[in-house]
Biopython code that builds the backbone (N, CA, C, O; Angstrom):
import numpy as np
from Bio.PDB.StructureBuilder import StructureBuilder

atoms = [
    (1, "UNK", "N", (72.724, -21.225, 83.086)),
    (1, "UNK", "CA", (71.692, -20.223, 83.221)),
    (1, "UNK", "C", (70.787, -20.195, 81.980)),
    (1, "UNK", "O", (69.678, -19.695, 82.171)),
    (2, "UNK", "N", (71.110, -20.724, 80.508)),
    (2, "UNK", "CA", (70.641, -20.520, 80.121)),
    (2, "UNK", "C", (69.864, -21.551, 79.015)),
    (2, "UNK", "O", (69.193, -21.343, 78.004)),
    (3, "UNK", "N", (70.213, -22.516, 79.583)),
    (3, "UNK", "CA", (69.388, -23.675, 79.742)),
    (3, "UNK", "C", (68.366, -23.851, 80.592)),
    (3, "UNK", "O", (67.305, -24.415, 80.326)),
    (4, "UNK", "N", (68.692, -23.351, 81.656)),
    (4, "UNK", "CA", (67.658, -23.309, 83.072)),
    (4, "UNK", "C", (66.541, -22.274, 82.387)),
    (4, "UNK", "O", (65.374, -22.607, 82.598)),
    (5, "UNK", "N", (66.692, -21.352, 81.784)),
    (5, "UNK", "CA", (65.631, -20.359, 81.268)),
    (5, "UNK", "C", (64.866, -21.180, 80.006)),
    (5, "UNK", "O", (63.663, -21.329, 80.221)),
    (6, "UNK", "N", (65.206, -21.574, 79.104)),
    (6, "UNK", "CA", (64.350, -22.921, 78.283)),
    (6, "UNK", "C", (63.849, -23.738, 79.003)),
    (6, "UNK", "O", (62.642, -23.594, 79.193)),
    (7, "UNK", "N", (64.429, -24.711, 79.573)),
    (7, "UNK", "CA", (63.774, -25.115, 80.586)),
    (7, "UNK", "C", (62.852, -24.803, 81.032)),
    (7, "UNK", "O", (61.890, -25.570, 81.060)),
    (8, "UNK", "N", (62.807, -23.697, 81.490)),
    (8, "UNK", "CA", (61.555, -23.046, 82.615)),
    (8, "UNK", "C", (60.311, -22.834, 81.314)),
    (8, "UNK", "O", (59.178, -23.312, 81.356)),
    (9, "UNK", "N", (60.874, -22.008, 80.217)),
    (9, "UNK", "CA", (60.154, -21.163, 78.790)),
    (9, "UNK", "C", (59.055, -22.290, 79.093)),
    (9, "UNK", "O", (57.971, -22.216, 79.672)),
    (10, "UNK", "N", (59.875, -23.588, 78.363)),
    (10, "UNK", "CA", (59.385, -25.182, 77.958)),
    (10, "UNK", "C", (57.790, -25.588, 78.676)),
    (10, "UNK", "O", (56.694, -25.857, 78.183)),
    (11, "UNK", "N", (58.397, -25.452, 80.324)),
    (11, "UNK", "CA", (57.748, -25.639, 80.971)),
    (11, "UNK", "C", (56.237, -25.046, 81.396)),
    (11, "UNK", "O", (55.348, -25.680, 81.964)),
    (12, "UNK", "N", (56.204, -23.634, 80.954)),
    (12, "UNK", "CA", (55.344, -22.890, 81.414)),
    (12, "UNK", "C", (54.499, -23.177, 79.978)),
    (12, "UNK", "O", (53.286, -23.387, 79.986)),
    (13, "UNK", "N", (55.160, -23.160, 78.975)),
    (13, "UNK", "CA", (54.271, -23.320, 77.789)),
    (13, "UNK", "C", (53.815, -24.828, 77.757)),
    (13, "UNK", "O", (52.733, -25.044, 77.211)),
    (14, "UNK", "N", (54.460, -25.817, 78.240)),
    (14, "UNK", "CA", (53.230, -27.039, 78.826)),
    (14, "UNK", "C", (52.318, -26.789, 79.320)),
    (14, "UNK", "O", (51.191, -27.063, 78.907)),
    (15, "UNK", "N", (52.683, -26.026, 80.642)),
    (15, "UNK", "CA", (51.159, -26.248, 81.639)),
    (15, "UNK", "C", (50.578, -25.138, 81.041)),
    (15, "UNK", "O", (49.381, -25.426, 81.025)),
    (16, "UNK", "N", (50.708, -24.057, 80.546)),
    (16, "UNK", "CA", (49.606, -23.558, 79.390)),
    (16, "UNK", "C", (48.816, -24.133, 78.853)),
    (16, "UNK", "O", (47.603, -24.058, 79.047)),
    (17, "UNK", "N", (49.612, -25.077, 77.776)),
    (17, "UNK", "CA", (48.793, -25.502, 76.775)),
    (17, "UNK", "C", (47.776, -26.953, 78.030)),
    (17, "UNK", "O", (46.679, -27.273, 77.574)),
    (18, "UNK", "N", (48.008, -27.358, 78.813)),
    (18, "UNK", "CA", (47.441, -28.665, 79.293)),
    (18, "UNK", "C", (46.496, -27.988, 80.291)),
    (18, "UNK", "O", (45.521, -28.707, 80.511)),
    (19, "UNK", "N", (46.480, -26.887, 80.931)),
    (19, "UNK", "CA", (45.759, -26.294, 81.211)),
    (19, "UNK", "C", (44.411, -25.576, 80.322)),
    (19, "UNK", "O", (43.296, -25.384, 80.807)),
    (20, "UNK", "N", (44.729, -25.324, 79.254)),
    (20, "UNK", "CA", (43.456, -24.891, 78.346)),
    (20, "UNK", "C", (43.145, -26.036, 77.812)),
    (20, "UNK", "O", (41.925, -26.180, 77.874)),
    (21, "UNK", "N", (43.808, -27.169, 77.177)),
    (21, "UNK", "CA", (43.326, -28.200, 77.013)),
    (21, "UNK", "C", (42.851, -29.129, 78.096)),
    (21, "UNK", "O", (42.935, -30.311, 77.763)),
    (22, "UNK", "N", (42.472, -28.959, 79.056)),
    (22, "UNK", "CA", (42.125, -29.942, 80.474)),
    (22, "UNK", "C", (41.051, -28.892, 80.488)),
    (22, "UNK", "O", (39.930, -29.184, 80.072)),
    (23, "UNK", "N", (41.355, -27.532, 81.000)),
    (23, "UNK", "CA", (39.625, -27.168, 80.980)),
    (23, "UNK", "C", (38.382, -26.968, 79.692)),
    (23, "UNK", "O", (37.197, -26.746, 79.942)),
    (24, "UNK", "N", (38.906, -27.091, 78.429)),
    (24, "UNK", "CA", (38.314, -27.304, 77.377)),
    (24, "UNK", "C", (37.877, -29.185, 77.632)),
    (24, "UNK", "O", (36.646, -29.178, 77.616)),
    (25, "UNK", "N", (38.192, -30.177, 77.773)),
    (25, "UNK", "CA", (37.858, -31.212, 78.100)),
    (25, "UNK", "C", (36.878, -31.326, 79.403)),
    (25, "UNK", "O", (36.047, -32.232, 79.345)),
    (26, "UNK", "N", (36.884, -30.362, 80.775)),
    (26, "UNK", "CA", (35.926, -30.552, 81.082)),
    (26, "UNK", "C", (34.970, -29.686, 80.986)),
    (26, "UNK", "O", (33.967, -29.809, 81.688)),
    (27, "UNK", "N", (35.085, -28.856, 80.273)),
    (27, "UNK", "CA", (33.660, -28.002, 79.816)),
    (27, "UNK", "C", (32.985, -28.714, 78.775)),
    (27, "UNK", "O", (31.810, -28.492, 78.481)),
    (28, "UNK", "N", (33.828, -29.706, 78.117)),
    (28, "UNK", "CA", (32.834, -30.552, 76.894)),
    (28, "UNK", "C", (31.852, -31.504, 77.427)),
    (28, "UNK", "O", (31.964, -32.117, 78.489)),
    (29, "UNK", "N", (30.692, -31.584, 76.432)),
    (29, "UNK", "CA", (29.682, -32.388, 77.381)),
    (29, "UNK", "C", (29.311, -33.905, 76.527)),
    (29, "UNK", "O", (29.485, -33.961, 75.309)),
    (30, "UNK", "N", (28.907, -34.830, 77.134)),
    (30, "UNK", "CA", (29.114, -35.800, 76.684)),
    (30, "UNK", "C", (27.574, -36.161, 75.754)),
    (30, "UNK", "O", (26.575, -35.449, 75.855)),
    (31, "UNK", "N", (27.653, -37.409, 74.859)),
    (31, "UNK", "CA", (26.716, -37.567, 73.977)),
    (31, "UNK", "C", (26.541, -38.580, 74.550)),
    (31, "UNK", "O", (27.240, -39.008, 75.468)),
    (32, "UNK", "N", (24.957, -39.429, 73.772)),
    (32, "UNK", "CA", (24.246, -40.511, 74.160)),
    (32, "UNK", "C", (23.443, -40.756, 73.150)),
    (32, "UNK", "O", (23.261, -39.683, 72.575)),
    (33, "UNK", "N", (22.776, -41.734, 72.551)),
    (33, "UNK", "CA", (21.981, -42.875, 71.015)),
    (33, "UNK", "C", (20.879, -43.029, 71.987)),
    (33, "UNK", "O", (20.798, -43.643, 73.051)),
    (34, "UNK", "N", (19.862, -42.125, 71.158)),
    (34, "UNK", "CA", (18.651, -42.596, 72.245)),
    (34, "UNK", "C", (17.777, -43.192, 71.224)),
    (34, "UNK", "O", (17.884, -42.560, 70.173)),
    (35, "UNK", "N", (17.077, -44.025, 71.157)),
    (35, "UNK", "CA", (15.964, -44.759, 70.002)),
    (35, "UNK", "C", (14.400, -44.391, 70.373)),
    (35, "UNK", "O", (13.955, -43.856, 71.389)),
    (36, "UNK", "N", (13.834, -44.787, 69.387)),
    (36, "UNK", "CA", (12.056, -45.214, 69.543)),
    (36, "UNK", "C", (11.773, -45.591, 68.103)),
    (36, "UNK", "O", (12.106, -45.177, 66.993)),
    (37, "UNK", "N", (10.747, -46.899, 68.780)),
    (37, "UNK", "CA", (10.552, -48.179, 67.186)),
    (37, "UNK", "C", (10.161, -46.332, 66.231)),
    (37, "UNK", "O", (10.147, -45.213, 66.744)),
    (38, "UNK", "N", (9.922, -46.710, 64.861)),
    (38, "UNK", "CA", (9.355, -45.888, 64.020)),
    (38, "UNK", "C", (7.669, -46.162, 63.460)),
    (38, "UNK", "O", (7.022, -45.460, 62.683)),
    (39, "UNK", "N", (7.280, -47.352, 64.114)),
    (39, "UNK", "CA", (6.232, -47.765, 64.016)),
    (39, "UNK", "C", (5.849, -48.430, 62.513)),
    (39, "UNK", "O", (4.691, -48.774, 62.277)),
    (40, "UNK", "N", (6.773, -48.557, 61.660)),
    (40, "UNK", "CA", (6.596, -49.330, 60.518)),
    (40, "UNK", "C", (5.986, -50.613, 60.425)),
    (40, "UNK", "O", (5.787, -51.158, 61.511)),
    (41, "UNK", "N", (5.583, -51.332, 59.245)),
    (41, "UNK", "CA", (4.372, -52.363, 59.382)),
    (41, "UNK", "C", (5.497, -52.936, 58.166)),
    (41, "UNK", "O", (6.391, -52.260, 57.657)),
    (42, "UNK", "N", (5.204, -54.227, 57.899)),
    (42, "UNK", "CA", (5.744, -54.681, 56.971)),
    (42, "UNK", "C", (4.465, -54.902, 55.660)),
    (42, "UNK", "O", (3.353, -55.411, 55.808)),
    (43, "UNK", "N", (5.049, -54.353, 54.441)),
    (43, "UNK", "CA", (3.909, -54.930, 53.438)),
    (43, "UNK", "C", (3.022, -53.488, 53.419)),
    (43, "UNK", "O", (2.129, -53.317, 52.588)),
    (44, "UNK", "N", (3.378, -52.458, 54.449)),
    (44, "UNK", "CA", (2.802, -51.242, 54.243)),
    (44, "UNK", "C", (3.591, -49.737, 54.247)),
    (44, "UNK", "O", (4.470, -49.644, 55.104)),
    (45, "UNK", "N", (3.436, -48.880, 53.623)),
    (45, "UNK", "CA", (3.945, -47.525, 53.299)),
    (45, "UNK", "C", (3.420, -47.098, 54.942)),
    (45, "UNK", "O", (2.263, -46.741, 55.164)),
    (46, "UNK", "N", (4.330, -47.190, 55.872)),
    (46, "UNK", "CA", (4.219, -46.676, 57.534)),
    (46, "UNK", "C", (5.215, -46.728, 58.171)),
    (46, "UNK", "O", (6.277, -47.332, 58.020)),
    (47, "UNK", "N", (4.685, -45.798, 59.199)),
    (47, "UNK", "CA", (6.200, -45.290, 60.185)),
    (47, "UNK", "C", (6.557, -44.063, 60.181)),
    (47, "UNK", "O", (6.754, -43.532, 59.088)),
    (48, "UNK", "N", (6.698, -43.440, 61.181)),
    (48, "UNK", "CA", (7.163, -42.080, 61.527)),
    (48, "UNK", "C", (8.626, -42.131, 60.839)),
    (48, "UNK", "O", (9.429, -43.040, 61.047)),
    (49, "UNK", "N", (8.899, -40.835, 59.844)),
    (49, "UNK", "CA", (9.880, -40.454, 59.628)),
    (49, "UNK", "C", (11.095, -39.960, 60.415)),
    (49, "UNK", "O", (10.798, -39.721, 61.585)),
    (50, "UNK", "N", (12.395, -39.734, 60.107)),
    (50, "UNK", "CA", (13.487, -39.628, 60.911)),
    (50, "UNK", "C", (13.103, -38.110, 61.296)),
    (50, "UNK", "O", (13.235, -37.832, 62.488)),
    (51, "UNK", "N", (12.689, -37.196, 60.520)),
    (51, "UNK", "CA", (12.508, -35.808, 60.619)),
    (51, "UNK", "C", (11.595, -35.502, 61.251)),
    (51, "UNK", "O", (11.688, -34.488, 61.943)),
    (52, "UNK", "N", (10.101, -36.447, 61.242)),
    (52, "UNK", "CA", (8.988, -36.080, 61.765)),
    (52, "UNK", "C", (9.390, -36.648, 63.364)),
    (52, "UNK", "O", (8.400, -36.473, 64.075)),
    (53, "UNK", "N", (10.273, -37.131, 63.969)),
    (53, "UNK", "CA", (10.115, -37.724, 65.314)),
    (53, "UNK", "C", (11.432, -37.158, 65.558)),
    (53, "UNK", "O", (11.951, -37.317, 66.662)),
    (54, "UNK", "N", (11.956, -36.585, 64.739)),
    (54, "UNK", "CA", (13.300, -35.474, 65.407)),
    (54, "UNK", "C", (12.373, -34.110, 65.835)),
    (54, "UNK", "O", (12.877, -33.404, 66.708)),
    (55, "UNK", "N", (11.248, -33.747, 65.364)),
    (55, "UNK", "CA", (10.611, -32.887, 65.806)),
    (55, "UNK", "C", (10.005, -32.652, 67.268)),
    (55, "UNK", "O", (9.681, -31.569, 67.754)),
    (56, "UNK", "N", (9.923, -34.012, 67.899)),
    (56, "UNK", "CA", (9.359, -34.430, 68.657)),
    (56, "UNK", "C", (10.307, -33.894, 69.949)),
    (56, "UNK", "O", (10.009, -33.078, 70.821)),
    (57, "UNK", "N", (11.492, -34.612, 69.761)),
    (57, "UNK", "CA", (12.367, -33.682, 70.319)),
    (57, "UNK", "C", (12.693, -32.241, 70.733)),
    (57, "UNK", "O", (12.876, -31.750, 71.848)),
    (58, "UNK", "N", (12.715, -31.606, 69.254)),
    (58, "UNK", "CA", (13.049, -30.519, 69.155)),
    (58, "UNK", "C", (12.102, -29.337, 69.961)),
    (58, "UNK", "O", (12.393, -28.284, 70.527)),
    (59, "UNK", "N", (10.637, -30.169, 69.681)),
    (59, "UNK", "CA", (9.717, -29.347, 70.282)),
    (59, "UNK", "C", (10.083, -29.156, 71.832)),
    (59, "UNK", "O", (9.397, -28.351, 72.463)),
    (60, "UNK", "N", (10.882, -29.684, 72.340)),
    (60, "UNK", "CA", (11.076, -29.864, 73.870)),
    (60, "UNK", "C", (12.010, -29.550, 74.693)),
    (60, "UNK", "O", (12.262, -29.775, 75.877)),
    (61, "UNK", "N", (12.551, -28.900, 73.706)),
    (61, "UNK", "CA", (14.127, -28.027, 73.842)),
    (61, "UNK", "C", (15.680, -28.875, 73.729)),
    (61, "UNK", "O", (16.765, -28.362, 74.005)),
    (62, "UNK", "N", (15.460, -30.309, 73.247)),
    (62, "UNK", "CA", (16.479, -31.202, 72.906)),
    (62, "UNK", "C", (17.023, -31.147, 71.835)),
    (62, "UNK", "O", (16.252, -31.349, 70.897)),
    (63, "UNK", "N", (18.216, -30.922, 71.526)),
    (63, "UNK", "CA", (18.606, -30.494, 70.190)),
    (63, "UNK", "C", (19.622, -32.221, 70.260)),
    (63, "UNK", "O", (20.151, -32.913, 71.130)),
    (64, "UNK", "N", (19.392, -32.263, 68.497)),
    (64, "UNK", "CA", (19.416, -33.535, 68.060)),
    (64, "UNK", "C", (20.645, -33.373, 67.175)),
    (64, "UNK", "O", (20.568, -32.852, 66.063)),
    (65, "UNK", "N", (22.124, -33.970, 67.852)),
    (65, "UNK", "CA", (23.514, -33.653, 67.170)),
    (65, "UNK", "C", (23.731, -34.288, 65.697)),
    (65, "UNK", "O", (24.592, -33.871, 64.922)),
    (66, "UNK", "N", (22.845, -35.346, 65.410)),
    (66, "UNK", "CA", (22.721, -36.283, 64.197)),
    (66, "UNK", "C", (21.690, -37.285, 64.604)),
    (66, "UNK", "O", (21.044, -37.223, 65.650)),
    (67, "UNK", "N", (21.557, -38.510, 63.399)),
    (67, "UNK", "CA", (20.461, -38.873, 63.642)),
    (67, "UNK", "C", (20.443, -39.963, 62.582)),
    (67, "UNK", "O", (20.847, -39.569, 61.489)),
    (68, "UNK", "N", (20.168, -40.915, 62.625)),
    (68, "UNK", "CA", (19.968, -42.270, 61.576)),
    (68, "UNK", "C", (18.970, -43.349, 61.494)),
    (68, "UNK", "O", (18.095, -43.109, 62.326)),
    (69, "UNK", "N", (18.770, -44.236, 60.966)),
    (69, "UNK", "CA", (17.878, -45.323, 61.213)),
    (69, "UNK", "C", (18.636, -46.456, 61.640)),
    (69, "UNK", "O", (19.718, -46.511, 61.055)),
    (70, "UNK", "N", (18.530, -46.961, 62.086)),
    (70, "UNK", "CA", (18.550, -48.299, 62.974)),
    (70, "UNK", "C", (17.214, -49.996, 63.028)),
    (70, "UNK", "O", (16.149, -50.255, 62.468)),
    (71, "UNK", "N", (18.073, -50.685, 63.975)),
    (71, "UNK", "CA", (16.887, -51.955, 63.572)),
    (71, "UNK", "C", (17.063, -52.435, 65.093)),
    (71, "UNK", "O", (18.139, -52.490, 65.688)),
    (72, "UNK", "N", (15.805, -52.773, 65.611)),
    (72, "UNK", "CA", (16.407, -53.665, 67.093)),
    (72, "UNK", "C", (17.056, -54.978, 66.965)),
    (72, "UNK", "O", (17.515, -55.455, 68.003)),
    (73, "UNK", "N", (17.169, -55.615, 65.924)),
    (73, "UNK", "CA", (18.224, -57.021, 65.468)),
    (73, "UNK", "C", (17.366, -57.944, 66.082)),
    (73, "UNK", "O", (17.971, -58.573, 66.950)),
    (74, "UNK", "N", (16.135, -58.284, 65.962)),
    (74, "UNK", "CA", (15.130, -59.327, 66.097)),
    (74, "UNK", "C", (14.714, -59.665, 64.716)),
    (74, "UNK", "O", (14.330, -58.983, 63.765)),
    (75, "UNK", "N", (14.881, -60.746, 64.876)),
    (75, "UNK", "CA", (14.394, -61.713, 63.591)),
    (75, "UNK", "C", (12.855, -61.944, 63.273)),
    (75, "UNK", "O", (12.072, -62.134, 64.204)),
    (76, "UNK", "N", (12.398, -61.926, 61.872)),
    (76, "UNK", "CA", (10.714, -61.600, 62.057)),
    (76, "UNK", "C", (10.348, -62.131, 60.800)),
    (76, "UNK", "O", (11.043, -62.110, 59.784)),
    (77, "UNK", "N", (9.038, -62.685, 60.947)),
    (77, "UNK", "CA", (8.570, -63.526, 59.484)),
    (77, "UNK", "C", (8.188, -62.311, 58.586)),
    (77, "UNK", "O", (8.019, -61.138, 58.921)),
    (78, "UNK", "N", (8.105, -62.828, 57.497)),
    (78, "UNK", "CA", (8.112, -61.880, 56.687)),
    (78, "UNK", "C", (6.800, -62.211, 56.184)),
    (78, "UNK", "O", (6.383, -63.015, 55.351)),
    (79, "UNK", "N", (6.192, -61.210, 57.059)),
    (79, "UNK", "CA", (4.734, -61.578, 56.842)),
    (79, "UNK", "C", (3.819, -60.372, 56.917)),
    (79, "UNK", "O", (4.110, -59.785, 57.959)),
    (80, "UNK", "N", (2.920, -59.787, 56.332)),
    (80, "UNK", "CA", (2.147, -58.461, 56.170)),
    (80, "UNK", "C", (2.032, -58.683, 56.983)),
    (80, "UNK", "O", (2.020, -59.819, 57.458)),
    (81, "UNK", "N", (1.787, -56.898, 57.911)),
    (81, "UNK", "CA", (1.213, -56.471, 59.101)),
    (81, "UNK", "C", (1.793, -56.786, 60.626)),
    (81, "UNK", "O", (1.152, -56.667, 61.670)),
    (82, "UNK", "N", (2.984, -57.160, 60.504)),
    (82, "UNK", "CA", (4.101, -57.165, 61.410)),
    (82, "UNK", "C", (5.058, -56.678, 61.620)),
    (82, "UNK", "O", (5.967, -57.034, 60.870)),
    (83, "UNK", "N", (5.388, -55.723, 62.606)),
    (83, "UNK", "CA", (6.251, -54.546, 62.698)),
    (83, "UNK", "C", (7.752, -55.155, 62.370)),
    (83, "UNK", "O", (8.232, -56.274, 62.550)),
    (84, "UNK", "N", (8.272, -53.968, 61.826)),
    (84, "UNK", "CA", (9.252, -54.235, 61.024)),
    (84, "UNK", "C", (10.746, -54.642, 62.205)),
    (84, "UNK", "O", (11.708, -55.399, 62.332)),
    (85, "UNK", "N", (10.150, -53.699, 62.735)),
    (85, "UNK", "CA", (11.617, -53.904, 64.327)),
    (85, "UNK", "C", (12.631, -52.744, 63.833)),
    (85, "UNK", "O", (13.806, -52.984, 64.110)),
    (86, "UNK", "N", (12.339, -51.296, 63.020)),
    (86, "UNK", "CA", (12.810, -50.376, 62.616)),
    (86, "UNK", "C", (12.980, -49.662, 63.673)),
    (86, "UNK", "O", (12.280, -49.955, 64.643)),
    (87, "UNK", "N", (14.133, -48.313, 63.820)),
    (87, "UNK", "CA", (13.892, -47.546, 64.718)),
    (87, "UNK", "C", (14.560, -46.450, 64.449)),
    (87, "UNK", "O", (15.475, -46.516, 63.628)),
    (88, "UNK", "N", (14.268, -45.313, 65.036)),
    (88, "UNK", "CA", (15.097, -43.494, 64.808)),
    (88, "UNK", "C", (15.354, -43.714, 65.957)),
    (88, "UNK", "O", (14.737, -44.073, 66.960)),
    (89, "UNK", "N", (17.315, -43.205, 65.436)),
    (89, "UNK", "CA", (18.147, -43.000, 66.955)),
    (89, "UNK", "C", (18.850, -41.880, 66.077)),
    (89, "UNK", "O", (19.285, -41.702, 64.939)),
    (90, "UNK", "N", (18.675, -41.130, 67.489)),
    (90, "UNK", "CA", (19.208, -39.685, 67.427)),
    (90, "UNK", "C", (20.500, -39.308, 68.474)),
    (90, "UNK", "O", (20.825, -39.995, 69.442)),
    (91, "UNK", "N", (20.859, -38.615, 68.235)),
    (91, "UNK", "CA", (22.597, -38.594, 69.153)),
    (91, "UNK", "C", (22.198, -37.072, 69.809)),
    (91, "UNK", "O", (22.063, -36.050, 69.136)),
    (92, "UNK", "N", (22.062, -37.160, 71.109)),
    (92, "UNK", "CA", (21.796, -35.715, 71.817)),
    (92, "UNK", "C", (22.754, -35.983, 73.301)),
    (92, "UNK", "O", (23.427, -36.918, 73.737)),
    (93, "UNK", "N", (22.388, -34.599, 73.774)),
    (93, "UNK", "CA", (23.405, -34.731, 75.343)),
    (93, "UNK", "C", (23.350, -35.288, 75.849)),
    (93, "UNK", "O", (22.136, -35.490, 75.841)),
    (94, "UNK", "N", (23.729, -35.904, 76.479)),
    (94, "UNK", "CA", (23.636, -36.619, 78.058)),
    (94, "UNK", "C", (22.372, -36.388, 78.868)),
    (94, "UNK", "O", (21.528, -37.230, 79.174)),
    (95, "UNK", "N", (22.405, -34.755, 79.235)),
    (95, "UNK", "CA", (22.077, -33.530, 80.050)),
    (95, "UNK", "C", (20.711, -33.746, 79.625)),
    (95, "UNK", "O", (19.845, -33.649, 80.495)),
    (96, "UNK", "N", (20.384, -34.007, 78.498)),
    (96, "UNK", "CA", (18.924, -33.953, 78.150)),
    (96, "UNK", "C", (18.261, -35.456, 77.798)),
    (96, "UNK", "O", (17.240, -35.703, 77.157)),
    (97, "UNK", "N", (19.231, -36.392, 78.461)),
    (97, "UNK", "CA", (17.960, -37.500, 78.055)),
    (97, "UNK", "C", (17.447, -37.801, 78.937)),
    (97, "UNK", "O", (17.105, -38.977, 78.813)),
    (98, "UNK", "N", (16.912, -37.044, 80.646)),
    (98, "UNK", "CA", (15.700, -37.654, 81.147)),
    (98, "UNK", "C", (14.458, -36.750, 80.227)),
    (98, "UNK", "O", (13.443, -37.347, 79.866)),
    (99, "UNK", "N", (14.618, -35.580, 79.971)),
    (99, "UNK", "CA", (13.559, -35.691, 78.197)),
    (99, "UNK", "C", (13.243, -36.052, 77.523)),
    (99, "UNK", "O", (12.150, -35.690, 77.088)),
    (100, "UNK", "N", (14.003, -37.082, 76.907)),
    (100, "UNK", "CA", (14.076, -37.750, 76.072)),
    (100, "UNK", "C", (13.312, -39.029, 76.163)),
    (100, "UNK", "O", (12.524, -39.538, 75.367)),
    (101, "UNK", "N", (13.839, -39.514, 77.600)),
    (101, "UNK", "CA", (12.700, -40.753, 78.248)),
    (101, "UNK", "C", (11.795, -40.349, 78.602)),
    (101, "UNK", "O", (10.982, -41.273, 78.610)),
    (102, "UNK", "N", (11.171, -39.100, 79.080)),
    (102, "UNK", "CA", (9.819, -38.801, 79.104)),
    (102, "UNK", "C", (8.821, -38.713, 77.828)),
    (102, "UNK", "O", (7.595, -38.805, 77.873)),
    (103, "UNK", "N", (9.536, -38.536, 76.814)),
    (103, "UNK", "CA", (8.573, -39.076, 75.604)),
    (103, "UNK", "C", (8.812, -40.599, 74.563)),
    (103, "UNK", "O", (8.758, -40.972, 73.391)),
    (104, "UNK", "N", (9.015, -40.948, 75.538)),
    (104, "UNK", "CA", (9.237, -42.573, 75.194)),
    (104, "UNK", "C", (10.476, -42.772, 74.410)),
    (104, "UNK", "O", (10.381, -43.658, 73.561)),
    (105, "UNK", "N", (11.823, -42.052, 74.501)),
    (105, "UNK", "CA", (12.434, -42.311, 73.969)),
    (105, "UNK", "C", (13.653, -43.508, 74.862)),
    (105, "UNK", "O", (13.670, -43.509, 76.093)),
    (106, "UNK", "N", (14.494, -44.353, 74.134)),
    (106, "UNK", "CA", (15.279, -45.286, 74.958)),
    (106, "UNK", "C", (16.367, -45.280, 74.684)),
    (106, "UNK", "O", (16.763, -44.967, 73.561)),
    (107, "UNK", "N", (17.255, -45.687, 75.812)),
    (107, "UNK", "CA", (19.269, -45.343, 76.328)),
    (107, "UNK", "C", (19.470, -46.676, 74.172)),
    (107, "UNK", "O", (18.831, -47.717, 74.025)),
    (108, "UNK", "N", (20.087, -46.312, 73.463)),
    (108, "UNK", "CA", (19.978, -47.324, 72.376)),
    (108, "UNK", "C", (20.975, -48.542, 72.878)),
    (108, "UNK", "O", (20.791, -49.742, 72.673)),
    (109, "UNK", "N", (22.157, -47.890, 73.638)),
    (109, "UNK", "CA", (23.207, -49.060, 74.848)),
    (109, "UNK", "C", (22.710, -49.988, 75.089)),
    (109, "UNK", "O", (23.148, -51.088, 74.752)),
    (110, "UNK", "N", (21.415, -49.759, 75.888)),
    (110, "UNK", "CA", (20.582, -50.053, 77.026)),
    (110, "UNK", "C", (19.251, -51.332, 76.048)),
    (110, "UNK", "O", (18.412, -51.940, 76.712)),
    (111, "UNK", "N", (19.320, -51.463, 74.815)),
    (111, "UNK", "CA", (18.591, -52.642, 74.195)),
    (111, "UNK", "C", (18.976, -53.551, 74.122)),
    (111, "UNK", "O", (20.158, -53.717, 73.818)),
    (112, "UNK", "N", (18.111, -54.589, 74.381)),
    (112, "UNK", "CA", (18.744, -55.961, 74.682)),
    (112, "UNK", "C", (19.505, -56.425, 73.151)),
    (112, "UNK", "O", (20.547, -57.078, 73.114)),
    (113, "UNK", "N", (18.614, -55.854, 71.687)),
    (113, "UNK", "CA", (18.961, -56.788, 70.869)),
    (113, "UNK", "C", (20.165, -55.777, 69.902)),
    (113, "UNK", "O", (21.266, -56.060, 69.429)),
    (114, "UNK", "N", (19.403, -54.610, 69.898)),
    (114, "UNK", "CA", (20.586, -53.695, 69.018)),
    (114, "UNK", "C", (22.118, -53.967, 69.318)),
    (114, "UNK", "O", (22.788, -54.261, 70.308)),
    (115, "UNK", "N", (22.443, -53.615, 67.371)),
    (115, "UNK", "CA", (23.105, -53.860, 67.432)),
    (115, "UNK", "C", (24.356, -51.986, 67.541)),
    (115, "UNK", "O", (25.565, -51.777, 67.447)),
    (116, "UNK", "N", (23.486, -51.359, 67.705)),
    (116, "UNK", "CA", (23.593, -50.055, 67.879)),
    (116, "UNK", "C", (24.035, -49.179, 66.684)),
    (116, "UNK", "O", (24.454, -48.022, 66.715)),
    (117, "UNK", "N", (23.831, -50.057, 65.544)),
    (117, "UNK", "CA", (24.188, -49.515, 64.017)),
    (117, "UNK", "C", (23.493, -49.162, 63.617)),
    (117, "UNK", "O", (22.508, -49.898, 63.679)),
    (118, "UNK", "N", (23.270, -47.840, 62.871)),
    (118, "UNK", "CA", (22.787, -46.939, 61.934)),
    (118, "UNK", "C", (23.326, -47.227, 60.217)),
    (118, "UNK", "O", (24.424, -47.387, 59.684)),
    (119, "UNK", "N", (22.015, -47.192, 59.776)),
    (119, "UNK", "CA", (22.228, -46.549, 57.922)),
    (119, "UNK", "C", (21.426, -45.242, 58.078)),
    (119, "UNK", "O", (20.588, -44.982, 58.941)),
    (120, "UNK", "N", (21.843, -44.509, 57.103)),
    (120, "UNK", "CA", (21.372, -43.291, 56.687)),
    (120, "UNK", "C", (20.137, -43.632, 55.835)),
    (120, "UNK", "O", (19.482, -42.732, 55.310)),
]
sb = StructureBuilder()
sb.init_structure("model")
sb.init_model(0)
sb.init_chain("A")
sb.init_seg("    ")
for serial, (resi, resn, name, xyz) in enumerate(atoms, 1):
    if name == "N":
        sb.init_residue(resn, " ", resi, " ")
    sb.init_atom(name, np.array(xyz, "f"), 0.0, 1.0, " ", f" {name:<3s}", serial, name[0])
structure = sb.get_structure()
């Protein structure tokens, strides 16, 4: 009998805890690396900043979880006045990146050349 009552204790305090942890897992919402070039030139002081094109966002009700620079991983002469192949990728919901593609922003997965790495 009184093993059978631990037992049971044991039991109920599992499906407790896997129950708040299972609906805390699906109330969480998932993330996504969305990019756009920064418009940099090589050989020139240009290009939208990480802050000035997180704004861009923000203005639109997309809130931006973090955020880094990136490169599309194309190889390029190193020659004035040729875009650098730089880019701002920002980490936002899921939920909000057909927003995100409405202002030209792109899935960063979804590039042929990235390598989907960020420096600060």
């Amino acid at each position: 009998m009184y093993i059978n009552g631990i037992i049971s204790r044991g039991l109920l305090v599992v499906a407790f805890w896997s129950l708040l942890l299972g609906t805390a897992a699906v109330g969480s919402s998932q993330t996504i690396k969305v990019y756009k070039p920064n418009g940099s030139i090589q050989c020139q002081m240009s290009g939208v900043t990480l802050q000035d094109m997180e704004k861009e966002l923000t203005s639109k009700g997309i809130t931006v979880l973090s955020s880094c620079y990136g490169h599309d991983g194309l190889v390029r002469p190193a020659v004035c006045s040729v875009p650098t192949g730089n880019l701002n990728v920002y980490e936002i919901d899921a939920s909000q990146l057909q927003k995100a593609r409405d202002l030209g922003f792109g899935v960063l997965s979804d590039h042929p050349s990235s390598q989907g790495q960020c420096t600060k």
